[in-house]
N, CA and C atoms as a LAMMPS dump frame, in Angstrom:
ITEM: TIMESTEP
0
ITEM: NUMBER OF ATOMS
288
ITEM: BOX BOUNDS ff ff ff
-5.0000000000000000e+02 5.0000000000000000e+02
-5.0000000000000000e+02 5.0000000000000000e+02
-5.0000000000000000e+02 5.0000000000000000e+02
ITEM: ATOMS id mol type element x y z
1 1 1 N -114.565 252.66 -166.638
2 1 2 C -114.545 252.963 -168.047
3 1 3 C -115.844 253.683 -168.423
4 2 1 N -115.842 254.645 -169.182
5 2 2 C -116.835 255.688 -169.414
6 2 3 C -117.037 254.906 -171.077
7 3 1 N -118.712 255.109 -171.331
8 3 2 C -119.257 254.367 -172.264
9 3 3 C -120.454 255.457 -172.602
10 4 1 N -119.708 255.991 -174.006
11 4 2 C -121.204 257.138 -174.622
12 4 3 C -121.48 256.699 -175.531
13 5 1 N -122.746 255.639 -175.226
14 5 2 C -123.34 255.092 -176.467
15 5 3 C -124.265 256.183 -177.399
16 6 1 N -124.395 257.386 -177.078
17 6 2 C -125.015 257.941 -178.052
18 6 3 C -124.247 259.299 -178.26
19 7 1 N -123.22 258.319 -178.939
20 7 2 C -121.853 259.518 -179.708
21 7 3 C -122.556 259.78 -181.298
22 8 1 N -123.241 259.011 -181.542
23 8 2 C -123.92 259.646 -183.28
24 8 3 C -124.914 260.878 -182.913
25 9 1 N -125.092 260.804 -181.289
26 9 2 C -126.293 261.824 -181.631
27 9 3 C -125.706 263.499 -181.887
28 10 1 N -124.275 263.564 -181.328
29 10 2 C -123.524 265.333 -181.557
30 10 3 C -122.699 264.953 -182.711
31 11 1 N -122.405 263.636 -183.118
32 11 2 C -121.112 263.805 -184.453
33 11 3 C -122.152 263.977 -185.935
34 12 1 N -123.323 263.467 -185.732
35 12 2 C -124.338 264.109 -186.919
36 12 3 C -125.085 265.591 -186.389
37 13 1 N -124.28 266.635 -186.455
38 13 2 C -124.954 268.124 -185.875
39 13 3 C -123.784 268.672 -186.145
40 14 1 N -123.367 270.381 -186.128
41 14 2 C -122.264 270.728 -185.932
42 14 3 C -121.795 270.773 -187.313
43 15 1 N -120.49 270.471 -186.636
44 15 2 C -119.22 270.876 -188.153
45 15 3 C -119.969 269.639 -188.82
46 16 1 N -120.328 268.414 -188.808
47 16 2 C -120.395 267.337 -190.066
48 16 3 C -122.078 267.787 -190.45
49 17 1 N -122.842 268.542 -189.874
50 17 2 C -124.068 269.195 -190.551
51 17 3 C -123.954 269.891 -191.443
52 18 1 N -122.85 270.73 -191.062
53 18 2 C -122.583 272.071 -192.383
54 18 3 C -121.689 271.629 -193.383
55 19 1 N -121.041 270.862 -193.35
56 19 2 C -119.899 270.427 -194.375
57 19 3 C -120.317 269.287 -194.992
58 20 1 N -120.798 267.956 -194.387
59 20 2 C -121.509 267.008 -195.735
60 20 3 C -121.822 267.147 -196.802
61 21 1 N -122.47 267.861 -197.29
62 21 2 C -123.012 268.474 -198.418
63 21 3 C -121.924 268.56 -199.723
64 22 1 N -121.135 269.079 -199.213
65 22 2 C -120.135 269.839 -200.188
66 22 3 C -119.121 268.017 -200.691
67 23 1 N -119.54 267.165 -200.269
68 23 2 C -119.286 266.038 -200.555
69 23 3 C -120.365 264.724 -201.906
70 24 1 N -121.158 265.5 -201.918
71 24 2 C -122.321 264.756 -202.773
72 24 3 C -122.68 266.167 -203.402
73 25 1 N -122.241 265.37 -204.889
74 25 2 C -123.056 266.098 -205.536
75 25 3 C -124.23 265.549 -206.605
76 26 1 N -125.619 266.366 -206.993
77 26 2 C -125.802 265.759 -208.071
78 26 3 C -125.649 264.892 -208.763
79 27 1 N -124.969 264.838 -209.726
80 27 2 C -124.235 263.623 -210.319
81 27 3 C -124.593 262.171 -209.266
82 28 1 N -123.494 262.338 -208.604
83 28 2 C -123.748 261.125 -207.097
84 28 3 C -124.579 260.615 -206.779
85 29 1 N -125.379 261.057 -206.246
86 29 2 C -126.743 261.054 -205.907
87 29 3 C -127.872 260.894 -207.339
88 30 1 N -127.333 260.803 -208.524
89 30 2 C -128.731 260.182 -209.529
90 30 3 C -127.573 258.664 -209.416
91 31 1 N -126.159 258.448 -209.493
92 31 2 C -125.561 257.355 -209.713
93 31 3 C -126.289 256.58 -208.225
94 32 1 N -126.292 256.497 -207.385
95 32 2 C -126.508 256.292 -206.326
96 32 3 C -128.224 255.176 -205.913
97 33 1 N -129.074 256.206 -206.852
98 33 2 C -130.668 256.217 -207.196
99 33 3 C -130.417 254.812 -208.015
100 34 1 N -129.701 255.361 -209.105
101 34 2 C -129.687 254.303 -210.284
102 34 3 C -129.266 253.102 -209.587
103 35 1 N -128.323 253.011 -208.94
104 35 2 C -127.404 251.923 -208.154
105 35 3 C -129.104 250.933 -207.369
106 36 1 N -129.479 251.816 -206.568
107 36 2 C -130.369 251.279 -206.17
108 36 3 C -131.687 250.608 -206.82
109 37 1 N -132.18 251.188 -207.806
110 37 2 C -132.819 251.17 -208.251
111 37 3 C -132.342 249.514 -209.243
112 38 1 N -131.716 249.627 -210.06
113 38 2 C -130.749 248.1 -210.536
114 38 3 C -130.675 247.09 -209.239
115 39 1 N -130.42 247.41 -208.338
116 39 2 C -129.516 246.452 -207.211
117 39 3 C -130.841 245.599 -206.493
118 40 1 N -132.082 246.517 -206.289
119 40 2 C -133.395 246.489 -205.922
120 40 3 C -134.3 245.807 -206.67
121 41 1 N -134.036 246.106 -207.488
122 41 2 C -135.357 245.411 -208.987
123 41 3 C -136.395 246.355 -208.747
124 42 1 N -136.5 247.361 -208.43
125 42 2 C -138.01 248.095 -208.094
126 42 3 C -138.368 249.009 -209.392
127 43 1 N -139.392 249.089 -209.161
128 43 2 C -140.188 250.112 -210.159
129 43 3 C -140.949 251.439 -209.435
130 44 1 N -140.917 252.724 -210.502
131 44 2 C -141.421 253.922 -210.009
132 44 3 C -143.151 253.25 -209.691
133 45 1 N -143.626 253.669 -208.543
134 45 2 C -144.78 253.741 -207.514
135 45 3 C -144.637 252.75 -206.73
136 46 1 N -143.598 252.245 -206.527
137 46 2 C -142.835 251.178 -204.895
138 46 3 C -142.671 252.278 -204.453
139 47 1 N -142.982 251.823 -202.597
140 47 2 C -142.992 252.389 -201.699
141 47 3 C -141.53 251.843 -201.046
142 48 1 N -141.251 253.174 -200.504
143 48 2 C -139.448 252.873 -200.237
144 48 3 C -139.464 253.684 -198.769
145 49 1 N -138.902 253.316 -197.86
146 49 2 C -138.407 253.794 -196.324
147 49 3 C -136.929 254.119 -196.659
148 50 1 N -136.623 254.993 -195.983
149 50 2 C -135.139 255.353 -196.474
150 50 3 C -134.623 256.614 -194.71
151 51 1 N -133.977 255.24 -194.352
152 51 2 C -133.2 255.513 -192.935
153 51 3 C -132.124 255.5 -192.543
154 52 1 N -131.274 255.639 -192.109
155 52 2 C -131.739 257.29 -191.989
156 52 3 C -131.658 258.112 -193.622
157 53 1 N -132.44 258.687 -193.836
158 53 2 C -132.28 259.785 -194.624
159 53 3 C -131.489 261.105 -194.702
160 54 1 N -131.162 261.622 -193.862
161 54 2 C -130.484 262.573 -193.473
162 54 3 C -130.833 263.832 -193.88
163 55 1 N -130.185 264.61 -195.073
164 55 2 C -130.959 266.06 -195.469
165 55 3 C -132.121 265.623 -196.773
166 56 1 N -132.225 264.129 -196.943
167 56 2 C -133.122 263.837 -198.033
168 56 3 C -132.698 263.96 -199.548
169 57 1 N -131.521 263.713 -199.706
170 57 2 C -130.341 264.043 -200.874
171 57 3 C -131.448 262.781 -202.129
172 58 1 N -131.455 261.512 -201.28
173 58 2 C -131.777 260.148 -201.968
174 58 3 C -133.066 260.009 -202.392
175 59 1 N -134.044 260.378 -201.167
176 59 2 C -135.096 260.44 -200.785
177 59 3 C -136.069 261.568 -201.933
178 60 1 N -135.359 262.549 -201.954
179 60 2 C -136.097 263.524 -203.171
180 60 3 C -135.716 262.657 -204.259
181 61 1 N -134.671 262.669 -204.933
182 61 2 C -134.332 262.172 -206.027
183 61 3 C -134.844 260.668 -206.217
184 62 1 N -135.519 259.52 -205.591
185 62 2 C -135.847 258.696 -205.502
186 62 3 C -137.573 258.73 -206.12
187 63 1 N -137.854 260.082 -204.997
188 63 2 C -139.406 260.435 -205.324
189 63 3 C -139.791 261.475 -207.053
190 64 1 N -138.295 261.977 -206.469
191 64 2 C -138.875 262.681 -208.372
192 64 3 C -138.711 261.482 -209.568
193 65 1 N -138.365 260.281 -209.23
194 65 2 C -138.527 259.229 -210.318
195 65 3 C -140.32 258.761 -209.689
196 66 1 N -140.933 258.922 -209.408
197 66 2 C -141.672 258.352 -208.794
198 66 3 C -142.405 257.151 -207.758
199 67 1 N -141.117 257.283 -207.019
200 67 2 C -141.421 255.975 -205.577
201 67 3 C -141.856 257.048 -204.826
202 68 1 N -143.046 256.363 -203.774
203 68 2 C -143.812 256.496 -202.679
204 68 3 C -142.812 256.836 -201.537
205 69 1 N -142.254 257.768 -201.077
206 69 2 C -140.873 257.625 -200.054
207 69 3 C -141.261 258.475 -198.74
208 70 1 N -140.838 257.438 -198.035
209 70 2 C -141.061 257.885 -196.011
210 70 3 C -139.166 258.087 -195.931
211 71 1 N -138.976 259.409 -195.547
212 71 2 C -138.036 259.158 -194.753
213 71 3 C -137.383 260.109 -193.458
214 72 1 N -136.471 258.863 -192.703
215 72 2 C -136.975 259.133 -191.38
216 72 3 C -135.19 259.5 -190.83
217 73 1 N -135.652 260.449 -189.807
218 73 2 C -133.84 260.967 -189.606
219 73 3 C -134.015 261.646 -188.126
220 74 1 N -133.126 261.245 -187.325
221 74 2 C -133.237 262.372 -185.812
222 74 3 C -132.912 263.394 -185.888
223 75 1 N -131.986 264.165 -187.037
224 75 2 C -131.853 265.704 -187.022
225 75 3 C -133.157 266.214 -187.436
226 76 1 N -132.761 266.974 -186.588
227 76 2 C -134.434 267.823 -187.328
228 76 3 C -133.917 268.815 -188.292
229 77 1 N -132.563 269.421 -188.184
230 77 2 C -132.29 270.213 -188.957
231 77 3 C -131.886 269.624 -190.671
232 78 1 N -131.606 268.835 -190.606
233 78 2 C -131.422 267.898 -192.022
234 78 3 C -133.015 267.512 -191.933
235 79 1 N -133.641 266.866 -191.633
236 79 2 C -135.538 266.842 -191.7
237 79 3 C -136.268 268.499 -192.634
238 80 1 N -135.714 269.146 -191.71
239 80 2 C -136.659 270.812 -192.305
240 80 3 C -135.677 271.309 -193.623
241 81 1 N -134.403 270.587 -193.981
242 81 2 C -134.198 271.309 -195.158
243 81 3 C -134.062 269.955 -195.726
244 82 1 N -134.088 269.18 -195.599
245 82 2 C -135.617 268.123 -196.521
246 82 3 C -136.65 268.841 -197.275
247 83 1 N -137.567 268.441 -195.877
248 83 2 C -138.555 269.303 -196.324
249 83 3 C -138.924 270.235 -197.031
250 84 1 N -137.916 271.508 -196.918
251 84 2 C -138.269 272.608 -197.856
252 84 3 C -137.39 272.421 -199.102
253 85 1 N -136.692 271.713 -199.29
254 85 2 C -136.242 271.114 -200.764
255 85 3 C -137.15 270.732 -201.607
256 86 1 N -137.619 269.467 -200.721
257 86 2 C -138.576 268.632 -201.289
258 86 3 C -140.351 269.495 -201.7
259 87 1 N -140.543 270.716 -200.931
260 87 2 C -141.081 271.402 -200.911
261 87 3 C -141.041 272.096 -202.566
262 88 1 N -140.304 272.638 -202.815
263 88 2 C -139.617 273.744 -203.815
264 88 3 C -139.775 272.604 -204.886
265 89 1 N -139.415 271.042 -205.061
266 89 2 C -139.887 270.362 -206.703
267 89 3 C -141.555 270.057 -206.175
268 90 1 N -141.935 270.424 -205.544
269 90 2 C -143.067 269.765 -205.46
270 90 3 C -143.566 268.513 -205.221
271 91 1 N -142.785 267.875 -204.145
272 91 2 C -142.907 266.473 -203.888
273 91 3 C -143.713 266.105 -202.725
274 92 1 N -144.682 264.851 -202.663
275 92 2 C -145.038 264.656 -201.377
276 92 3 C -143.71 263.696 -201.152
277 93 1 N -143.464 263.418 -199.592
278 93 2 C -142.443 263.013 -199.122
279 93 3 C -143.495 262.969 -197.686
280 94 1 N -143.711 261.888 -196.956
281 94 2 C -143.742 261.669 -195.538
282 94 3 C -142.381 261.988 -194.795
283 95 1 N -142.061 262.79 -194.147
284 95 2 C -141.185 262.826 -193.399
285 95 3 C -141.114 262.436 -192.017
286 96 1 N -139.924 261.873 -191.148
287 96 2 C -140.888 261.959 -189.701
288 96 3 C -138.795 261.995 -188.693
């Protein structure tokens, strides 16, 4: 019996890299913040880890309320358009 324990590492790349997106929008993603944010009890300047992160959809929108946010993802290609998102509002964001 054949056993590929690291089937997440090609089904997050590819066709589900380019097409996710078109699934979250805006909207979503502040309901999402808010969700957390209620569900959490936290307040803006808590420091928040957020893993995986993926293209940083949560992670920006988390930090433009003002939490401290690390977040961490094995694509690098969802990481660098993070980054230059998060880049463009002007956010620090640790990425890794």
């Amino acid at each position: 019996m054949t056993s590929n324990r690291d089937w997440w590492k090609k089904f997050y790349t590819g066709t589900w890299q380019d097409i996710h997106s078109f699934f979250r929008t805006q909207e979503r993603t502040e309901r999402e913040a808010d969700f957390i944010e209620d569900i959490l009890k936290i307040k803006p300047t808590a420091e928040i880890l957020d893993v995986p992160c993926g293209d940083g959809r949560l992670t920006i929108e988390l930090a433009s309320r003002g939490y401290k946010m690390t977040g961490i993802d094995f694509n690098k290609n969802f990481l660098k358009f993070a980054r230059e998102n998060a880049d463009k509002k002007r956010l620090d964001i640790d990425w890794r």
